[in-house]
MOPAC internal coordinates of N, CA, C and O (Angstrom, degrees):
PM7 1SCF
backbone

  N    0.0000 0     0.00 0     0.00 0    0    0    0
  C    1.4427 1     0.00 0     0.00 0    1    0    0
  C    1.5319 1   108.45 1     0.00 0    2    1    0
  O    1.2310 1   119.12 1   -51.32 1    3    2    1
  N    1.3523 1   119.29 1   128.68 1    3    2    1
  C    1.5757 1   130.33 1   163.90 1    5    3    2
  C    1.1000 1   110.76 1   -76.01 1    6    5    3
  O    1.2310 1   128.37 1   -45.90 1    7    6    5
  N    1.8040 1   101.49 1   134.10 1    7    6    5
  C    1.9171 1    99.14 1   159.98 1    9    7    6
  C    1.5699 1   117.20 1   -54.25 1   10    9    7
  O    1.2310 1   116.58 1   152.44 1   11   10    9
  N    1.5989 1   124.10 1   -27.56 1   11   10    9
  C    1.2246 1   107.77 1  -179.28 1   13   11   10
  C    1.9167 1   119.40 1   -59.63 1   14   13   11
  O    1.2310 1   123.48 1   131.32 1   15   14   13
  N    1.5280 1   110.94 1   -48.68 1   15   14   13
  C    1.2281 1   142.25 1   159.74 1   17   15   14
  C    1.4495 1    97.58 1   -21.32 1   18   17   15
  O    1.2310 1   117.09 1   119.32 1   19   18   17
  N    1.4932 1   123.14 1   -60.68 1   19   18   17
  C    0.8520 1   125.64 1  -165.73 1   21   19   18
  C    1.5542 1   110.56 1   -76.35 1   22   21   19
  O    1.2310 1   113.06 1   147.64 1   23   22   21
  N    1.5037 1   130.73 1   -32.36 1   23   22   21
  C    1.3011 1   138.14 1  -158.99 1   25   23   22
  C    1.8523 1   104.87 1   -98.37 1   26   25   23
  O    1.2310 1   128.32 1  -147.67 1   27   26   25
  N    1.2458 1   101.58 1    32.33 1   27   26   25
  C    1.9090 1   103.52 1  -163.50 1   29   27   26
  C    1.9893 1   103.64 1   -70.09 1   30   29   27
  O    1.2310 1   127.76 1   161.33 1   31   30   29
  N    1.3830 1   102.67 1   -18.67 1   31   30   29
  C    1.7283 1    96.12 1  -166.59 1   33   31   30
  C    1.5860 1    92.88 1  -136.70 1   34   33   31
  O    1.2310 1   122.04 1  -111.45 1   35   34   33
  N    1.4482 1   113.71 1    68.55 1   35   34   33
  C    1.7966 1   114.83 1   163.45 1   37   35   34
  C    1.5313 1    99.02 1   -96.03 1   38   37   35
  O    1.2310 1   128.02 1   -47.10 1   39   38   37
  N    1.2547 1   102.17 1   132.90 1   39   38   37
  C    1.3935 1   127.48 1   175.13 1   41   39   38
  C    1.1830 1   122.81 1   -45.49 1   42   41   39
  O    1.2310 1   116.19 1   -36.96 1   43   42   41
  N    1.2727 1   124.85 1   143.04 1   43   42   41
  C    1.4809 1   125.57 1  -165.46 1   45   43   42
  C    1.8647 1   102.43 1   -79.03 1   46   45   43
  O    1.2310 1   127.31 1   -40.53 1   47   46   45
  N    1.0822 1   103.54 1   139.47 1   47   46   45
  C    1.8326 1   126.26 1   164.00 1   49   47   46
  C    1.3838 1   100.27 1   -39.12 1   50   49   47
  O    1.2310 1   131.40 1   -27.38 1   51   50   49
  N    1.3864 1    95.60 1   152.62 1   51   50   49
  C    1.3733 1   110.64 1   145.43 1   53   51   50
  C    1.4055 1   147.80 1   -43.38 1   54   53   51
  O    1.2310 1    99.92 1   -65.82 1   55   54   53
  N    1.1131 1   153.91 1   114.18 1   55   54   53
  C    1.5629 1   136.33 1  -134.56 1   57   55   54
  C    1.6595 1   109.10 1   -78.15 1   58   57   55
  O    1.2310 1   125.84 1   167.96 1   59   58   57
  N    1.3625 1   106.39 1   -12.04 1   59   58   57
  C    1.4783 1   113.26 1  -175.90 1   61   59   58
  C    1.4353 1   135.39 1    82.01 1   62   61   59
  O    1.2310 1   132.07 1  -166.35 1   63   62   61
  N    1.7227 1    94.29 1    13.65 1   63   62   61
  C    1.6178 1   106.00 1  -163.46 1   65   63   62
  C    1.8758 1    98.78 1  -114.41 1   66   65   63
  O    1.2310 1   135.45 1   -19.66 1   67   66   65
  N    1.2029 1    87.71 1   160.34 1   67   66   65
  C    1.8201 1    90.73 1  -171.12 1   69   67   66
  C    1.7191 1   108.53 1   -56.67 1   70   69   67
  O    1.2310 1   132.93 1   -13.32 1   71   70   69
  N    1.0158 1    92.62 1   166.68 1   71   70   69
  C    1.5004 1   101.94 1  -177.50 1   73   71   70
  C    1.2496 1   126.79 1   -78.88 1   74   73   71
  O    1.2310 1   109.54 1   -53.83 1   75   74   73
  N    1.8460 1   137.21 1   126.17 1   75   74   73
  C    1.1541 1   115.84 1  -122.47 1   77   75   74
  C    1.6249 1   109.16 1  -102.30 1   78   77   75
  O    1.2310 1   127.26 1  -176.96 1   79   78   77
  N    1.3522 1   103.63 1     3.04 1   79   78   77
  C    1.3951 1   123.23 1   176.97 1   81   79   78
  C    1.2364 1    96.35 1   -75.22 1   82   81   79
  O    1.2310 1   122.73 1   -58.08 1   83   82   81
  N    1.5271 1   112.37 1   121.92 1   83   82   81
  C    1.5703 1   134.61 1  -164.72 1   85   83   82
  C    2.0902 1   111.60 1  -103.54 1   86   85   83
  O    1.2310 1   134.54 1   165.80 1   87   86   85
  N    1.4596 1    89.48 1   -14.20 1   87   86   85
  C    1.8255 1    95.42 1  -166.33 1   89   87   86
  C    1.8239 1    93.18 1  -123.88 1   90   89   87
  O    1.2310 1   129.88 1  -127.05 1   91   90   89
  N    1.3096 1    98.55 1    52.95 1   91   90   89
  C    1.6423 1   104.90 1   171.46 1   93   91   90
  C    2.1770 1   102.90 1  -100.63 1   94   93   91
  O    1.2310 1   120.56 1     1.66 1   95   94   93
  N    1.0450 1   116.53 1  -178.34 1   95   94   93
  C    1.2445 1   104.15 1   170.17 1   97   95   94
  C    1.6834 1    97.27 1  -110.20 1   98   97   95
  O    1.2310 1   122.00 1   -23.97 1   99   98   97
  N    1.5368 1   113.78 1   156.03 1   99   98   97
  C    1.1294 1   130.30 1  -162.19 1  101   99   98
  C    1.5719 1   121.03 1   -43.57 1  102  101   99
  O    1.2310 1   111.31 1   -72.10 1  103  102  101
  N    1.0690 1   133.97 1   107.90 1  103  102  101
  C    1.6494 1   119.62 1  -155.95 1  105  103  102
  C    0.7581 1   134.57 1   145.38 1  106  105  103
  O    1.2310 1   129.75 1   111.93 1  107  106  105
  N    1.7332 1    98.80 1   -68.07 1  107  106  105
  C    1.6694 1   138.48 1   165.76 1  109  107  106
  C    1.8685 1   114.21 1   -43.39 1  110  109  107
  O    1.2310 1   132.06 1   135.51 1  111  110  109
  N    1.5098 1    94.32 1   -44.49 1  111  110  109
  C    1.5423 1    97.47 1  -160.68 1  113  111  110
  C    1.8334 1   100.26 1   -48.25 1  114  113  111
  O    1.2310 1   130.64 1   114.26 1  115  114  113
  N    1.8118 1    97.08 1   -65.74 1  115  114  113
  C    1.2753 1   120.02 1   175.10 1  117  115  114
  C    1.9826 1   138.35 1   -42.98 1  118  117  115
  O    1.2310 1   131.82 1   157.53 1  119  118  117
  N    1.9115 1    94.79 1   -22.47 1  119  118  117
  C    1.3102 1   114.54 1   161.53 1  121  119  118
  C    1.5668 1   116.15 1   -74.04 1  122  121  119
  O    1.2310 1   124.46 1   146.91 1  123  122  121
  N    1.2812 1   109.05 1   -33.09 1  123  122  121
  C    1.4851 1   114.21 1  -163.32 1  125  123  122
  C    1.6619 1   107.57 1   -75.54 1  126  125  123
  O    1.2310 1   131.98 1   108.97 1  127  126  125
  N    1.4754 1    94.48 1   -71.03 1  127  126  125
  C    1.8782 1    94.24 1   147.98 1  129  127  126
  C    1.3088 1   121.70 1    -1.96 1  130  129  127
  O    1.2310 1   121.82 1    85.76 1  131  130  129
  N    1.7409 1   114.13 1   -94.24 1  131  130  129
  C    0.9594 1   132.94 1  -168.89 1  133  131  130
  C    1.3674 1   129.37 1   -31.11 1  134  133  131
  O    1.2310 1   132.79 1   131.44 1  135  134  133
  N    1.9900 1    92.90 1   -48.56 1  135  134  133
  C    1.6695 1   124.13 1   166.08 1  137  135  134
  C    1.6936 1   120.85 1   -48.48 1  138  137  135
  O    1.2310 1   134.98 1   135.34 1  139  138  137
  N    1.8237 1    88.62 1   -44.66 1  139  138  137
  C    1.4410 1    77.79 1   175.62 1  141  139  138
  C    1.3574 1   131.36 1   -97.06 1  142  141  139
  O    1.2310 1   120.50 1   178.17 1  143  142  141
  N    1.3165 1   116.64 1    -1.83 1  143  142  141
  C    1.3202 1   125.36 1   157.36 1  145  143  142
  C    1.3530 1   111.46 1   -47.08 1  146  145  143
  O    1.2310 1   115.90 1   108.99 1  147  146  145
  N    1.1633 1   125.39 1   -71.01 1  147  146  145
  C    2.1727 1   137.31 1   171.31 1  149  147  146
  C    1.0011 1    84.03 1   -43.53 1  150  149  147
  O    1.2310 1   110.69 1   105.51 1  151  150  149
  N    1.1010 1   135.10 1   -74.49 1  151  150  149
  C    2.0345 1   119.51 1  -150.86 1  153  151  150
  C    2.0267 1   106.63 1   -51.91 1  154  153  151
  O    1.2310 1   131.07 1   137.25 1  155  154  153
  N    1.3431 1    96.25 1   -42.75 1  155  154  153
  C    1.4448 1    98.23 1   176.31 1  157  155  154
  C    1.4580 1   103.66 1   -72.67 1  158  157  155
  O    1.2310 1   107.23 1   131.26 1  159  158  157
  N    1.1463 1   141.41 1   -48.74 1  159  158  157
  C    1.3815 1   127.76 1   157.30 1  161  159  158
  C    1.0760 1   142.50 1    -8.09 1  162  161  159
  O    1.2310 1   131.76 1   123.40 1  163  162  161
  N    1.7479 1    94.89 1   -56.60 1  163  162  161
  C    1.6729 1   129.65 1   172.91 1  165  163  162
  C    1.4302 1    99.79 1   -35.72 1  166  165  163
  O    1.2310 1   133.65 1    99.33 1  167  166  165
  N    1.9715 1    91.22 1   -80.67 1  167  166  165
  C    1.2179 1   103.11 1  -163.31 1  169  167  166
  C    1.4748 1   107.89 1   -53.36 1  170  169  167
  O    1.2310 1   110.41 1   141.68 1  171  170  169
  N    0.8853 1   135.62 1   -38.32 1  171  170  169
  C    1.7579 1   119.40 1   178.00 1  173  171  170
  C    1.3392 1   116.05 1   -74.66 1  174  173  171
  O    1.2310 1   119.07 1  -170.89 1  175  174  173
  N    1.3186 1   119.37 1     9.11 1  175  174  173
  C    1.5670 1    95.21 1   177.26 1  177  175  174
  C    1.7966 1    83.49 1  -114.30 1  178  177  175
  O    1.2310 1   115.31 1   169.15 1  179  178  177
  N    1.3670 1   126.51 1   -10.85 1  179  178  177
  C    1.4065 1   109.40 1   160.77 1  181  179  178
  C    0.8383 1   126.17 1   -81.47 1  182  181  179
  O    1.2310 1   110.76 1  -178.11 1  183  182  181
  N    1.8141 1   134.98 1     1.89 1  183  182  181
  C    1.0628 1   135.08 1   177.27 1  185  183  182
  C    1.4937 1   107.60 1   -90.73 1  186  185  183
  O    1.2310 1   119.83 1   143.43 1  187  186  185
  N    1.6672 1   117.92 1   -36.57 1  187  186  185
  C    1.1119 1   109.53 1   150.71 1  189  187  186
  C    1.6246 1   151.99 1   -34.88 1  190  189  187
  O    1.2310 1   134.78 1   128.43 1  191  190  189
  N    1.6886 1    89.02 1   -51.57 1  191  190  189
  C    1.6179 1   105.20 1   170.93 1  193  191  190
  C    1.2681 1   101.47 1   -60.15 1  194  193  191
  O    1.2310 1   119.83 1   122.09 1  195  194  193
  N    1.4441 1   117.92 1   -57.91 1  195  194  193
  C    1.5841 1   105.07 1  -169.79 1  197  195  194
  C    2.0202 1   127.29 1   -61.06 1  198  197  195
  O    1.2310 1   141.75 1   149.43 1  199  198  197
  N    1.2974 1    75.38 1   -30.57 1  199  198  197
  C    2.4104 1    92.30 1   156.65 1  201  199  198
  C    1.5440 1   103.93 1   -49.68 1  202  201  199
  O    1.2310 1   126.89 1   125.38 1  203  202  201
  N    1.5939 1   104.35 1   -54.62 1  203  202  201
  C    1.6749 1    98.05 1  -163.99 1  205  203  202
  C    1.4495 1    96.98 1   -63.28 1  206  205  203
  O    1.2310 1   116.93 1   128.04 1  207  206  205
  N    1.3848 1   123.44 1   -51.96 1  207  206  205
  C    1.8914 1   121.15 1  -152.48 1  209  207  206
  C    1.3065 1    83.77 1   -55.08 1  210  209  207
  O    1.2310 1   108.51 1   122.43 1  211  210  209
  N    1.2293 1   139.10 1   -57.57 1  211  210  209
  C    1.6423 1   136.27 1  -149.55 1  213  211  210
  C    1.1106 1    95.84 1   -64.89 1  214  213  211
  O    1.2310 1   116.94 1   125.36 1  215  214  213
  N    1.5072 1   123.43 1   -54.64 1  215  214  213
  C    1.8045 1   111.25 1  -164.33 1  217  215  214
  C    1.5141 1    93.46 1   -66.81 1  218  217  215
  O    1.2310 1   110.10 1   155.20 1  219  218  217
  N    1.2255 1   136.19 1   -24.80 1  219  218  217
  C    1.5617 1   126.98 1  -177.51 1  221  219  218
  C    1.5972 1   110.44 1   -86.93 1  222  221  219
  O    1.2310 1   121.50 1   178.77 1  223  222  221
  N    1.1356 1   114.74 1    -1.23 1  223  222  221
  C    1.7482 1   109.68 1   157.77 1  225  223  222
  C    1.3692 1   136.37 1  -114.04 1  226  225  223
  O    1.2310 1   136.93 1  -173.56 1  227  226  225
  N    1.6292 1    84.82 1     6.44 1  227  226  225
  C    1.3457 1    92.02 1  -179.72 1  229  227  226
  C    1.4888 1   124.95 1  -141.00 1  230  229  227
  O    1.2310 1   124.48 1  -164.14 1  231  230  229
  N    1.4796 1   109.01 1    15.86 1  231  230  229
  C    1.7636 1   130.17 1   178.12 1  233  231  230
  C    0.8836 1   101.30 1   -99.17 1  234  233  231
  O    1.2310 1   124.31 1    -3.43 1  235  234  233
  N    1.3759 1   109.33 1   176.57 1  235  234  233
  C    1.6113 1   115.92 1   155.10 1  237  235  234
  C    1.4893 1   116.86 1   -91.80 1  238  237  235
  O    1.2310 1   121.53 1   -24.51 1  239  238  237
  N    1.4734 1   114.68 1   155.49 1  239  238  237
  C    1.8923 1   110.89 1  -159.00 1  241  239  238
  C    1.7617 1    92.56 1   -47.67 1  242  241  239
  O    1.2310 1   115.90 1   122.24 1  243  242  241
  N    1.3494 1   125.38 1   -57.76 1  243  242  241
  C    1.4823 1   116.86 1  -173.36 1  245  243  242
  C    1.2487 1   114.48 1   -18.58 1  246  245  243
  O    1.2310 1   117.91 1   125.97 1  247  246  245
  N    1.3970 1   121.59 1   -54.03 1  247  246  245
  C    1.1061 1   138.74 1   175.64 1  249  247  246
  C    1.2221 1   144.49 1   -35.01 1  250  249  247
  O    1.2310 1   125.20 1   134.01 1  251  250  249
  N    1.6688 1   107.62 1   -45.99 1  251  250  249
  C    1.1703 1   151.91 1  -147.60 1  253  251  250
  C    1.8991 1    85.83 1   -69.82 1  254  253  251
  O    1.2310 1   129.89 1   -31.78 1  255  254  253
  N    1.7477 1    98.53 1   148.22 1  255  254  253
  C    1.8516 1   101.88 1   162.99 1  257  255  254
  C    1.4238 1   117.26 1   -63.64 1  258  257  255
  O    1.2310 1   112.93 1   -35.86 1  259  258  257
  N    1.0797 1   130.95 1   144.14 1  259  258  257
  C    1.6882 1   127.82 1   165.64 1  261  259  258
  C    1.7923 1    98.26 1   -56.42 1  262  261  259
  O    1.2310 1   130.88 1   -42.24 1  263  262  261
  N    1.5081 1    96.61 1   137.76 1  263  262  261
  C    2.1804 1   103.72 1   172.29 1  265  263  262
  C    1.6473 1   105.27 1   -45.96 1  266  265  263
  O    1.2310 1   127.26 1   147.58 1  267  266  265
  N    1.7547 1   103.64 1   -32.42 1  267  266  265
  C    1.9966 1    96.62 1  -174.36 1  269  267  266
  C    1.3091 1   107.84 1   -53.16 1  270  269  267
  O    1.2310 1   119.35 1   131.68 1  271  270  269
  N    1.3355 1   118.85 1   -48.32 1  271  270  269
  C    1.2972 1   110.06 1  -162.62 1  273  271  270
  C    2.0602 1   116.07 1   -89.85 1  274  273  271
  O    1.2310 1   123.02 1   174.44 1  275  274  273
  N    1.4471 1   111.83 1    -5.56 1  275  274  273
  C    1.1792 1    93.53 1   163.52 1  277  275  274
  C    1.9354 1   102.30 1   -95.83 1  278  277  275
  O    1.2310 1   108.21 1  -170.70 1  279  278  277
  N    1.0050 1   139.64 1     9.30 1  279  278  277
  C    1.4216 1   156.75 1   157.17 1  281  279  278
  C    1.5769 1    89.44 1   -50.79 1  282  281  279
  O    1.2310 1   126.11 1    92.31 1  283  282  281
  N    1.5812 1   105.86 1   -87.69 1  283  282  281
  C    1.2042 1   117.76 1  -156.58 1  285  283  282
  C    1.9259 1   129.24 1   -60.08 1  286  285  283
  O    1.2310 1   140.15 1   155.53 1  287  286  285
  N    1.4498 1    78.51 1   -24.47 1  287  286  285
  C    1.8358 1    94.55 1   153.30 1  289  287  286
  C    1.2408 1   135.06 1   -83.11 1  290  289  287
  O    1.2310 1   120.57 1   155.57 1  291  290  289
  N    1.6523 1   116.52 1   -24.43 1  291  290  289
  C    1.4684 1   112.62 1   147.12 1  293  291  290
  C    1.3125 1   120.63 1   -52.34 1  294  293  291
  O    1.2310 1   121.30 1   130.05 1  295  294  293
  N    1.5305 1   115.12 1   -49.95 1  295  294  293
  C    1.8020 1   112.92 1  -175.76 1  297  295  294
  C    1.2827 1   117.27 1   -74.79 1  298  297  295
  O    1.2310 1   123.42 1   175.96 1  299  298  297
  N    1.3533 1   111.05 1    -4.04 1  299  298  297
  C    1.4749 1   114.27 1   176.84 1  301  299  298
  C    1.8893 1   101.98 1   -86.24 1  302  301  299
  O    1.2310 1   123.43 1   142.52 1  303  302  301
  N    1.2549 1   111.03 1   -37.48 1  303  302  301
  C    1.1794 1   102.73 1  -173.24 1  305  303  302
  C    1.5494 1   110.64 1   -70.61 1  306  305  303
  O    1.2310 1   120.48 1   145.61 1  307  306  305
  N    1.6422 1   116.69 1   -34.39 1  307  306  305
  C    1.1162 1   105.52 1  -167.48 1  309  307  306
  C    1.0945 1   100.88 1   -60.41 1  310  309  307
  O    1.2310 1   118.84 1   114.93 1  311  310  309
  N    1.4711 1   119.82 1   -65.07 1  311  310  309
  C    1.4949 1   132.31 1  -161.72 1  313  311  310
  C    1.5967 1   111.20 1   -26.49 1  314  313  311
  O    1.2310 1   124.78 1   130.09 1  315  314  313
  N    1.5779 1   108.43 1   -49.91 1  315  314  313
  C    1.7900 1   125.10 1   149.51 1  317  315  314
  C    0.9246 1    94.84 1   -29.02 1  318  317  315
  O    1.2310 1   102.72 1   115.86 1  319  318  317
  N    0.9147 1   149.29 1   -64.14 1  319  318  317
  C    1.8883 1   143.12 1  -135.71 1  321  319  318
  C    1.1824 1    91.20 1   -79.57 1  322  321  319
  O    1.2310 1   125.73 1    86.75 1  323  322  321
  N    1.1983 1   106.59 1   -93.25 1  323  322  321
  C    1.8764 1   117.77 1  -174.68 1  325  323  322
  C    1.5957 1   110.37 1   -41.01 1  326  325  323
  O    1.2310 1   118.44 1   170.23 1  327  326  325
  N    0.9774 1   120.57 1    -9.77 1  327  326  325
  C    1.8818 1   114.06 1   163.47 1  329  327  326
  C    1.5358 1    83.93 1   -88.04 1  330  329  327
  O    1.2310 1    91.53 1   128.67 1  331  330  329
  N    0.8727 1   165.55 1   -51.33 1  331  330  329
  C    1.5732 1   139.78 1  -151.75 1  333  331  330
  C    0.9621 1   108.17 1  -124.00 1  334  333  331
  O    1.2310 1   118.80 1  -152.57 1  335  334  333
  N    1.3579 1   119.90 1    27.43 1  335  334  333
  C    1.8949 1   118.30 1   139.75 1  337  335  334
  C    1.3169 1    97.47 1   -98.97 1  338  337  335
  O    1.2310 1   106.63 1   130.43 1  339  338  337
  N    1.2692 1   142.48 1   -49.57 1  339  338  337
  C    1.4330 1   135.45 1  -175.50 1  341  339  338
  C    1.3033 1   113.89 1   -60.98 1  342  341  339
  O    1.2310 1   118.01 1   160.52 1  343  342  341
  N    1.0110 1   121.40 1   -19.48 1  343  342  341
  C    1.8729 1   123.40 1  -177.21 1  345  343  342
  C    1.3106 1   121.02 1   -90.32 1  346  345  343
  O    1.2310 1   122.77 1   141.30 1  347  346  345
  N    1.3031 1   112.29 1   -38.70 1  347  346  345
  C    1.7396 1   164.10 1  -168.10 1  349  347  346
  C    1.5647 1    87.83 1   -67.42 1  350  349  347
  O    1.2310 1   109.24 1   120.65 1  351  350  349
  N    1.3384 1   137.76 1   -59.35 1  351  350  349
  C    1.2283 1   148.79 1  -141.11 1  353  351  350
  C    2.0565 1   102.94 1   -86.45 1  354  353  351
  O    1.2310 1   125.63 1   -44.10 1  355  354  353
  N    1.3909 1   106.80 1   135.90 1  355  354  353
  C    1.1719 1    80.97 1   157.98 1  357  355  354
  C    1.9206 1   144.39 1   -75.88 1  358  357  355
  O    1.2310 1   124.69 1   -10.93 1  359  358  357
  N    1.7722 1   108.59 1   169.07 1  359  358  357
  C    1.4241 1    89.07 1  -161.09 1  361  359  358
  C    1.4692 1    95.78 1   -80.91 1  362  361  359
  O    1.2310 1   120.10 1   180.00 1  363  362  361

């Protein structure tokens, strides 16, 4: 089994448009956005991780993801993280 195989129905992005709350103070609109762009991020790079564990419990080791790339999807998520605590926050 492929992680791609595995990744066939990740959720669609964020639409990319400002945030629709109109009575924020100036800033805010564009933080909130931003926030939820990473949060949707999040969720796709955990939907990923969770692709890799499956192809790793259920391939054969040949199979298996290289450690870089479930590495590099942890730091991707954090990095997610810390964009949407910093955005998340008031200004």
């Amino acid at each position: 089994m492929r992680i791609l195989g595995c990744l066939k129905r990740i959720r669609d992005g964020a639409d990319g448009l400002p945030w629709p709350e109109t009575d924020l103070p100036p800033g805010r609109e564009q933080a909130m956005a931003h926030a939820e762009r990473a949060a949707v991020g999040m969720l796709t790079v955990a939907e990923m991780l969770h692709a890799a564990e499956r192809c790793r419990s259920m391939a054969t080791p040949d199979r298996h993801q290289d450690e870089g790339l479930i590495d590099g999807l942890f730091f991707a998520c954090r990095g997610l993280a810390e964009l949407v605590c910093r955005d998340i926050r008031p200004a």
